[in-house]
C-alpha positions as CSV (number, residue, x, y, z in Angstrom):
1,X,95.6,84.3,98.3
2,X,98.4,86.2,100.5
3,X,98.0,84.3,103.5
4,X,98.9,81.0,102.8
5,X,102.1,81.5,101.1
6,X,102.7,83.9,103.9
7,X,102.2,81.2,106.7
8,X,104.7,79.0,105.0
9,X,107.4,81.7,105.2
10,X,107.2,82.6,101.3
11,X,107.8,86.1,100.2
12,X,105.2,87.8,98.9
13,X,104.5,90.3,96.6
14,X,100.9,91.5,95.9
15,X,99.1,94.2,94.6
16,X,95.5,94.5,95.3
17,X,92.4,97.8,95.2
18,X,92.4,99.7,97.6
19,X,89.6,98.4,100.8
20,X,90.1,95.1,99.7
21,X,91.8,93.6,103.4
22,X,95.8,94.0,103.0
23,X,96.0,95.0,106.6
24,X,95.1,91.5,107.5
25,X,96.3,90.0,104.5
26,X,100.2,90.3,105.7
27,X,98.6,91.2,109.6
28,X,97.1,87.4,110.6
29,X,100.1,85.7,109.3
30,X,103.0,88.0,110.7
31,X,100.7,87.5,113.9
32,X,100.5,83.7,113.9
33,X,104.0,83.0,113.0
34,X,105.5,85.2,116.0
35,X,102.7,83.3,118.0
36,X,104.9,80.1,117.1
37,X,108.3,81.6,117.6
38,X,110.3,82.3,120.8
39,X,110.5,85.7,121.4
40,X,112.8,88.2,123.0
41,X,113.2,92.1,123.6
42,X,113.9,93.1,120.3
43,X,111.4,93.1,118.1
44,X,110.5,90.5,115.3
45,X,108.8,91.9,112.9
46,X,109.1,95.7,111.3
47,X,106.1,96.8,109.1
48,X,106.9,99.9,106.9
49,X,104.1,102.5,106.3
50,X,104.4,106.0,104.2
51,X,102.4,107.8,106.5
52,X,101.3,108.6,110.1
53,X,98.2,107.7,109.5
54,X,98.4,104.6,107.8
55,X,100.6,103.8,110.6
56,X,98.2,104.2,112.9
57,X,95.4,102.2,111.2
58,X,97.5,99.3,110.9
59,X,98.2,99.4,114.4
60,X,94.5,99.3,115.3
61,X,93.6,96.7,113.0
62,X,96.5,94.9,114.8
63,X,96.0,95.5,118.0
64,X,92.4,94.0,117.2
65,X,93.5,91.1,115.9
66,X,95.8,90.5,118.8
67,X,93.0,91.5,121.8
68,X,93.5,87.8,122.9
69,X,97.7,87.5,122.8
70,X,100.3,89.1,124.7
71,X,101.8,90.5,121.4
72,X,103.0,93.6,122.1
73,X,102.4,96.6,119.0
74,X,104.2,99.4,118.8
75,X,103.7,102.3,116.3
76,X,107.1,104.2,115.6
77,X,106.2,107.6,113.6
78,X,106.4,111.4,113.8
79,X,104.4,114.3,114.7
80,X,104.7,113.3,118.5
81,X,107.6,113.2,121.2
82,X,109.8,110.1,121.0
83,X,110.2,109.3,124.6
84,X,107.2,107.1,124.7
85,X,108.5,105.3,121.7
86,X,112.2,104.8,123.1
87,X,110.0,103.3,126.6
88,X,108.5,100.8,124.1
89,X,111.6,100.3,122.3
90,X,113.1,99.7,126.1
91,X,110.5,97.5,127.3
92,X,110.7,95.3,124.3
93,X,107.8,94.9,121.6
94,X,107.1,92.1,118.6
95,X,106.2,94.4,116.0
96,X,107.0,97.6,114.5
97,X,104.4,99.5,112.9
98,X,107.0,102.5,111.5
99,X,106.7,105.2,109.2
100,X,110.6,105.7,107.6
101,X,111.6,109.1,108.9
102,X,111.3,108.6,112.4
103,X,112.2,105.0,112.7
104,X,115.6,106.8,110.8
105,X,115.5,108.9,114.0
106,X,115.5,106.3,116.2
107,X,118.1,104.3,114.7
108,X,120.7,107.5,115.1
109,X,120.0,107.9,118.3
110,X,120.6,103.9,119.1
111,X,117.2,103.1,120.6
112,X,116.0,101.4,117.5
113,X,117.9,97.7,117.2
114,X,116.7,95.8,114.2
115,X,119.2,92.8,114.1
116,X,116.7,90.4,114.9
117,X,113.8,91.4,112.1
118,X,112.3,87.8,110.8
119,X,109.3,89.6,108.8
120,X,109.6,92.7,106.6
121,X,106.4,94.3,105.3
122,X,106.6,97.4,103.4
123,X,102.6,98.0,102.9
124,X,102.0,101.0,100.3
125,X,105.1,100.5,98.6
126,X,104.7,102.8,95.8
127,X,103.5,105.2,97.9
128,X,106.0,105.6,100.3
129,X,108.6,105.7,97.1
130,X,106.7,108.3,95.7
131,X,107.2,110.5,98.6
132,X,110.7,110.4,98.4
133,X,111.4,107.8,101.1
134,X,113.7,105.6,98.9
135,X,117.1,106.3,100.6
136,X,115.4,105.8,104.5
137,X,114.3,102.8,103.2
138,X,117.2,101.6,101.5
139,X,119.1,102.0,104.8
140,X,116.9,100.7,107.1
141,X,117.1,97.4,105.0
142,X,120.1,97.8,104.9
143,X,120.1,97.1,109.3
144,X,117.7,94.3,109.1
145,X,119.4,90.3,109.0
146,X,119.7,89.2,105.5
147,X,117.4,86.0,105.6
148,X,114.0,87.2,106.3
149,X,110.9,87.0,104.8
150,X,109.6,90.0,103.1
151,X,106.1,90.9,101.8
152,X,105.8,93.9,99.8
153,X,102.0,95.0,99.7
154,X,101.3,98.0,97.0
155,X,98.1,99.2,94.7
156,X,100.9,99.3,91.5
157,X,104.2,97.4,91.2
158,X,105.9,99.6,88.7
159,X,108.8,102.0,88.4
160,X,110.5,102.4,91.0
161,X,108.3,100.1,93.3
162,X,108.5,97.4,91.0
163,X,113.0,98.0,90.9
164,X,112.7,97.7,94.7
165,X,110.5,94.3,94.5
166,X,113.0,92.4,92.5
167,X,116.4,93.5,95.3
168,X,114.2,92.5,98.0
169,X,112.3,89.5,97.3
170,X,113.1,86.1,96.9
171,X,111.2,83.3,94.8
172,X,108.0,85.3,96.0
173,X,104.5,84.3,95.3
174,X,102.5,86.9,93.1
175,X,99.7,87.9,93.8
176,X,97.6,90.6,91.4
177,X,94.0,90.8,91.9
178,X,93.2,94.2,90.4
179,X,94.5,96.0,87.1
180,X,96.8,98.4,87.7
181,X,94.3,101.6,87.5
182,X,91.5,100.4,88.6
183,X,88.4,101.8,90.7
184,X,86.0,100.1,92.9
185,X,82.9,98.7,91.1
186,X,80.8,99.8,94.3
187,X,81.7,103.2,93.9
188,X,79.1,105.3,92.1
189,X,81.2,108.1,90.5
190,X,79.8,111.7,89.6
191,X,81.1,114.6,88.1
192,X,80.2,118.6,88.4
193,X,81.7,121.1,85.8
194,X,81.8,124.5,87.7
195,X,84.0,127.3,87.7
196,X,86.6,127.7,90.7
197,X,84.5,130.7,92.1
198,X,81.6,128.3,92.5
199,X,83.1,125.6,93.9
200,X,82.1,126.2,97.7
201,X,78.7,127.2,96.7
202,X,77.8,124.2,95.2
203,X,79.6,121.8,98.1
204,X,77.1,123.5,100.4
205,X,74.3,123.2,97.9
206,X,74.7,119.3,97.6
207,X,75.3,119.5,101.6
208,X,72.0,121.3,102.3
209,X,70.8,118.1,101.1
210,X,70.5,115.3,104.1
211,X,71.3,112.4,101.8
212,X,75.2,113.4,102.1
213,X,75.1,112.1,105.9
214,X,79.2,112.3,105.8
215,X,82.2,113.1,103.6
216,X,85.9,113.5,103.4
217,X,86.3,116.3,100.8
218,X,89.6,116.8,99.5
219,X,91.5,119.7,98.2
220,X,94.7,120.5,96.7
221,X,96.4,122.7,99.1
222,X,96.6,123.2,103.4
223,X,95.3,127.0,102.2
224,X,92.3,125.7,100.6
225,X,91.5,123.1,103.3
226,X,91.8,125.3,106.1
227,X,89.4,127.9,103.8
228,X,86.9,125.5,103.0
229,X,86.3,123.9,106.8
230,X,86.4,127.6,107.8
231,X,83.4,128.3,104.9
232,X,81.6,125.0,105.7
233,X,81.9,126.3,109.9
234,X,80.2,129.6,109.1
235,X,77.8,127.8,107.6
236,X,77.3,125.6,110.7
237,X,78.3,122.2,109.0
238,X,80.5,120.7,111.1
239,X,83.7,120.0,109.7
240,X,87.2,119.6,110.6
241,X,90.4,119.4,109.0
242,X,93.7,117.1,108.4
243,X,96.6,118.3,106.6
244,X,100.3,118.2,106.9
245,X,100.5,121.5,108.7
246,X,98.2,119.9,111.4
247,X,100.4,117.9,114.5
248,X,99.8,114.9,114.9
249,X,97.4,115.2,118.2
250,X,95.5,117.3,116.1
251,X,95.0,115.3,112.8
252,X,94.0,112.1,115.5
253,X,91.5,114.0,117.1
254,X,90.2,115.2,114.3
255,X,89.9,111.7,112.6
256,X,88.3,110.3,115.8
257,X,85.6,112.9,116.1
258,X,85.2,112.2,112.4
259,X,84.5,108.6,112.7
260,X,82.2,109.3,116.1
261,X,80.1,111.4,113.7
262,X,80.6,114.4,115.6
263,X,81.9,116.3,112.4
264,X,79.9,115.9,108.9
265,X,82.3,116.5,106.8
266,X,86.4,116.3,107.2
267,X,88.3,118.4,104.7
268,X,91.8,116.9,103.8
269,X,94.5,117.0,101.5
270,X,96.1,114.1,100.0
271,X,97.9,113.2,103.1
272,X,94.7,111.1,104.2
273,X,94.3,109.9,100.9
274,X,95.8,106.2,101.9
275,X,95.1,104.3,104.9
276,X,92.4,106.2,106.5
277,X,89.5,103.6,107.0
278,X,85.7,105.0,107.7
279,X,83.2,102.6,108.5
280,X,80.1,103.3,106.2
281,X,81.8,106.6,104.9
282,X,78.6,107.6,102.5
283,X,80.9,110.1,100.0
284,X,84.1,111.3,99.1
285,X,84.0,114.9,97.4
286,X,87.3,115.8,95.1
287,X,86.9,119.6,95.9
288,X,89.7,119.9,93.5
289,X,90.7,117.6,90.8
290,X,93.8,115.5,91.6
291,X,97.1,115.9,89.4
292,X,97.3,112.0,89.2
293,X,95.2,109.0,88.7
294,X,96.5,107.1,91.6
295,X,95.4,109.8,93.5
296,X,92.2,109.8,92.6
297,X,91.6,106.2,92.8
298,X,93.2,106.2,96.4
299,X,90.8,109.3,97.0
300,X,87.5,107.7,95.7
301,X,88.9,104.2,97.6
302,X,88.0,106.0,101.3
303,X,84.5,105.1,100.6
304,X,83.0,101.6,99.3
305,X,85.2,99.5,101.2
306,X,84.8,95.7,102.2
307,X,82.4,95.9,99.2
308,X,79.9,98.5,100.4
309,X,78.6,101.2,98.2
310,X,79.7,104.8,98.1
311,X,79.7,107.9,96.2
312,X,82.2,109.7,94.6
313,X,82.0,113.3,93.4
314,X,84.3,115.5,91.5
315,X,84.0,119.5,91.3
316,X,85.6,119.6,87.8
317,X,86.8,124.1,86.7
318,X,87.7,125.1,83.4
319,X,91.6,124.5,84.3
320,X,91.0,121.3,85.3
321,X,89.2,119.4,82.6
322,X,92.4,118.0,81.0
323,X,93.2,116.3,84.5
324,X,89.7,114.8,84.4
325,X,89.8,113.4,81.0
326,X,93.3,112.2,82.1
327,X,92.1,110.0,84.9
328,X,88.7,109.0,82.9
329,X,91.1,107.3,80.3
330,X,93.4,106.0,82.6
331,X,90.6,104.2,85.1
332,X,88.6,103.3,81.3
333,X,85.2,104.7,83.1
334,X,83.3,108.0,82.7
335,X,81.3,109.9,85.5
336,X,78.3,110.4,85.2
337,X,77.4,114.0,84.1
338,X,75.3,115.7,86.5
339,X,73.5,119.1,85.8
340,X,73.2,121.6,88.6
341,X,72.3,125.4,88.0
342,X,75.8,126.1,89.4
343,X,77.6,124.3,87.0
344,X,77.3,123.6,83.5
345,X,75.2,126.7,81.9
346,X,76.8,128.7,84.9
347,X,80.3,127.1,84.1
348,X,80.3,128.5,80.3
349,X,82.0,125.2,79.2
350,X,81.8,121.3,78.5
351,X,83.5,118.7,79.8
352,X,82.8,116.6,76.4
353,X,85.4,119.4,74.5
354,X,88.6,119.5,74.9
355,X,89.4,123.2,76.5
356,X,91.4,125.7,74.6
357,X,93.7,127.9,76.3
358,X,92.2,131.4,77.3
359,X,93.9,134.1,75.6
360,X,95.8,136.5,77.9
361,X,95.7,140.2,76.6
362,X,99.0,142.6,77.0
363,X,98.4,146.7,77.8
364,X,101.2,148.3,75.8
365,X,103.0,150.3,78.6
366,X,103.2,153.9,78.1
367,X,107.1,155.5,77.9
């Protein structure tokens, strides 16, 4: 539905589940219409991501798709030195695969020239406003030629995404082929209420279990991540780890071992949440309950993509039972309940009642 438009220079804006083909939804026609164009040093198109790794993905699936051109694409982002990128920027490239921050970088320094930008694509929109990119985007727009054709990719087009939409696009062709919160129908979704305390216990429980071939498990906080892999190493599972506190060498190399099965299991926070693709990934394990919906349906979205299935499994604690029945109202499904002698009985609590907050007892202090 995205391509056409696209291919006749339309802006689009669309909004689609996550695993459903957006990388090649704006990717084949930005490819075909720089195919058609005369091109020069500076680049032509300039493809905005949120994160490094999303960036990254986007430049594979791109690369792919170019195997047989001599388009030249060049990922802009942080984590790791800039010479390489200011050789590229030097050399001359057709596309941009940038993350906002260091493109920003660039730009000061006067190795990034974007006068001569036909395509704009901001993929993950909402994201990338919702981690506080607004103003780096706002003035890298603000460098890029006034006609141009922009397509605006996101999983929501509200707030502050959907505000952005309507300065930037003109006449554009909609395109909507999910409801706003939904989940993917291929995704079998469980659920596990257990206290905090018994969390790990139980992921190496289910993992003792060959049917969980591999997983990306996902917890709230670095701390907890680098726990957890440490936990799941004793226990010799392989696992690795991804989290913001990781450089960027280290994140790729542990996403690469990852995908070549040498790791089982890859513990991450939320910064993997979007735009890490795993062929055949069998399960995704929220650890920890998200604080949003989105996140959880971005989560849950690393597995069952191109219409594969996939399981999903949520370690619900006392705490976090509000959060839950937040994002079972807001996707309109509910987990299955599954009983496991470390949750439920063990757990002291239901996930069918609402909880009540634990009373906190005072010591009167002695004068």
């Amino acid at each position: 539905m995205a391509i056409p438009p696209a291919l006749q220079g339309r802006d689009v804006l669309a909004s689609a589940q996550t695993g459903s083909g957006k990388s090649a939804a704006f990717g084949l026609p930005v490819l075909e219409t720089l195919l058609r164009c005369d091109r020069a040093r500076d680049p032509h198109a300039l493809i905005l991501a949120p994160t490094r790794e999303l960036a990254q993905q986007i430049t594979e699936h791109l690369r792919h798709l170019a195997k047989h051109t001599n388009l030249r694409i060049t990922p802009i982002y942080g984590g790791v030195g800039m010479r390489a990128q200011i050789n590229a920027f030097r050399r001359g490239t057709d596309v941009l695969v940038a993350t906002p921050g260091r493109l920003i970088d660039l730009m000061q320094q006067g190795e990034a020239r974007l006068e001569r930008i036909g395509i704009l694509v901001l993929d993950e929109a909402d994201r990338m406003l919702d981690m506080g990119f607004l103003p780096a985007v706002r003035r890298i727009i603000g460098k890029l030629p006034s006609r141009r054709q922009t397509l605006f990719f996101s999983a929501t087009i509200a707030g502050a995404a959907g505000t952005l939409a309507n300065e930037l696009l003109n006449d554009p062709v909609r395109v909507n082929l999910a409801p706003t919160a939904a989940t993917v129908d291929t995704v079998r979704q469980s659920v596990y209420a257990v206290e905090q305390a018994n969390k790990t216990a139980l992921l190496l429980d289910l993992l003792a279990d060959n049917s969980i071939f591999n997983a990306i498990v996902f917890t709230r906080t670095k701390a907890r991540a680098d726990r957890l892999a440490g936990a799941l190493a004793r226990h010799n599972i392989g696992a690795e780890r991804i989290h913001g506190d990781r450089s960027q060498a280290q994140r790729t190399r542990a996403l690469d071992a990852f995908k070549k099965g040498r790791y089982r299991v890859l513990v991450a926070t939320d910064v993997a949440a979007r735009g890490i693709d795993v062929t055949d990934l069998g399960h995704v394990i929220n650890y920890d309950v998200p604080a949003e919906p989105a996140d959880y349906i971005h989560r849950i979205g690393r597995t069952a993509r191109a219409q594969k299935a996939g399981d999903a499994i949520t370690f619900v604690s006392y705490d976090e039972t509000s959060l839950f029945a937040q994002i079972e109202n807001t996707i309109g499904k509910r987990a299955e309940r599954i009983n496991h002698p470390l949750s439920d009985a063990a757990a002291g609590y239901s996930l069918e009642t609402k909880p009540q907050p634990r009373r906190r007892t005072f010591r009167r202090r002695r004068r």
